[in-house]
C-alpha positions in Angstrom: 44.4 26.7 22.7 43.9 23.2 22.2 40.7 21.8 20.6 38.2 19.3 21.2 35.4 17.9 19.3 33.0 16.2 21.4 29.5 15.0 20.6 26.4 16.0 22.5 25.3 12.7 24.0 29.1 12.5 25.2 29.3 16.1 26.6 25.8 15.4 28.3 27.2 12.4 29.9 30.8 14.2 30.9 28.5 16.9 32.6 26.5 14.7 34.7 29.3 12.6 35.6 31.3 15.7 36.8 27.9 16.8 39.2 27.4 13.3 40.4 31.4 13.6 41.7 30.6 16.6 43.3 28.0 15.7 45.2 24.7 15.7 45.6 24.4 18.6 48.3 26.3 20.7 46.1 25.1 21.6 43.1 27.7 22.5 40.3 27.7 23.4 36.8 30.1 22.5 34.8 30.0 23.9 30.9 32.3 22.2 28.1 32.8 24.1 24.5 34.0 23.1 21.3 35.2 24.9 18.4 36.4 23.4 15.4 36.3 24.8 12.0 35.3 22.9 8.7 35.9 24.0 5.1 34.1 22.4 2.8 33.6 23.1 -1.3 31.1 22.0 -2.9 31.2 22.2 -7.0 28.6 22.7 -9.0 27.9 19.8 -11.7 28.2 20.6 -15.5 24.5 20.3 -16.5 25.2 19.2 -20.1 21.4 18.8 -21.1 17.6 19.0 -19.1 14.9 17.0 -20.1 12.4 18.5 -22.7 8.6 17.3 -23.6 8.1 16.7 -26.6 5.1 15.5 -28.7 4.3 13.8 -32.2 1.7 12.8 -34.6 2.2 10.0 -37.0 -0.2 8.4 -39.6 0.8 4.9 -41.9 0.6 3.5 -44.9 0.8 -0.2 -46.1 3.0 0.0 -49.5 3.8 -3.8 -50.4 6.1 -5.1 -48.5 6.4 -2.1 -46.6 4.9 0.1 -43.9 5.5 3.6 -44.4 5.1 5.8 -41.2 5.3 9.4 -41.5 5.2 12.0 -38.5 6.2 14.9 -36.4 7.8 15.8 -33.6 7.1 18.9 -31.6 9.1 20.7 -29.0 8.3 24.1 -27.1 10.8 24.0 -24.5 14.2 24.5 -25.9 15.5 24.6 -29.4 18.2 22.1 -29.8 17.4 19.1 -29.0 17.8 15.3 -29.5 15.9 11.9 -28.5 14.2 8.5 -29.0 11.1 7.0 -30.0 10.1 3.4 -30.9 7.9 2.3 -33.5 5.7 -0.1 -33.0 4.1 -1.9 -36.4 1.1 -4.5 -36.0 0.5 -7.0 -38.5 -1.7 -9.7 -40.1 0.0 -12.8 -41.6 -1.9 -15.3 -43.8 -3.0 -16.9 -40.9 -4.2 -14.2 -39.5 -1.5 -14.6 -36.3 -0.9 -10.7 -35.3 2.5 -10.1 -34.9 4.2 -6.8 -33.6 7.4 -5.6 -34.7 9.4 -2.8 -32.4 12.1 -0.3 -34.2 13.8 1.6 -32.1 14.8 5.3 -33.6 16.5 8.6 -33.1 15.6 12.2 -33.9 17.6 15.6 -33.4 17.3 19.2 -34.2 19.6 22.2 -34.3 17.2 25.3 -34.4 13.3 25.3 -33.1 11.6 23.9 -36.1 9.4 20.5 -36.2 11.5 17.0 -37.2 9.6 15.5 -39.7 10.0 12.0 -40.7 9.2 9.5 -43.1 10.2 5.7 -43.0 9.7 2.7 -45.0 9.8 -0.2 -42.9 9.8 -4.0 -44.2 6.9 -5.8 -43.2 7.1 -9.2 -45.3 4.6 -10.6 -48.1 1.4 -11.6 -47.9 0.7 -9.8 -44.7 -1.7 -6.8 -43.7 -0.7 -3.9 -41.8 -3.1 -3.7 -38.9 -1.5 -0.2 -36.9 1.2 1.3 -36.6 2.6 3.6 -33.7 5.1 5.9 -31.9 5.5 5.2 -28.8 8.0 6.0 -25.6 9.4 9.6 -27.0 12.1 10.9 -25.1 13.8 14.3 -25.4 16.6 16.0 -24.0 17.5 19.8 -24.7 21.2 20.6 -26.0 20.7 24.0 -25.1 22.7 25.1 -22.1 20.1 25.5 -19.2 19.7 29.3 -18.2 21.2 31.0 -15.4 19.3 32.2 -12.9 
């Protein structure tokens, strides 16, 4: 048995081409069929990690030279887990320019309990520490996503 893949439009065309050399007078019908068969595998990706939400507080300090920013970071959704956040410090200089200084960080946990954290940062002399904030915290969940 021999095989032949043909696509529609082409069949449609083959078919009307056949009754139009048959005449008009008489009518024929003339039926084409195709088999072919396909085997196709399709693998399931690995999915190392999903993402998570996670949410955190933070208050700050001015110490010095220093801005201290302290914090937590909650997560509900799994208990491993890991991430980024970056802090962003405000300040005064003498001439009261305000500058903003961005410091990037990382954060993980093995079991389901809050990350705390606490961080001296350097902020220079004579300066005031306007604010100081956490911002774009991302989190990604280490535990193996369940089966379903």
């Amino acid at each position: 048995m021999s095989r032949m893949s043909v696509s529609a439009p082409l069949a449609l065309a083959l078919c009307a081409g056949l009754a139009f050399a048959a005449g008009a007078q008489q009518a024929e019908s003339t039926v084409l069929r195709s088999e072919q068969e396909l085997t196709i595998s399709i693998e399931k990706p690995a999915l190392a990690s999903t993402q998570c939400e996670a949410t955190t507080t933070a208050a700050y300090e001015q110490r010095n030279t220093n801005a201290r920013v302290r914090g937590t970071i909650k997560v509900e959704s799994c208990k491993a887990a890991s991430g980024e956040y970056t802090v962003t410090i405000r300040i005064r200089d003498d001439s009261g320019e305000v500058k903003t200084i961005e410091l990037k960080e990382t954060w993980q946990r093995a079991d389901d309990q809050d990350v705390s954290f606490s961080t001296d940062y350097p902020i220079g002399e004579n300066v005031d520490l306007v604010s100081a904030r956490v911002r774009g915290l991302s989190c990604t969940c280490a535990d193996p996503p369940a089966e379903d």
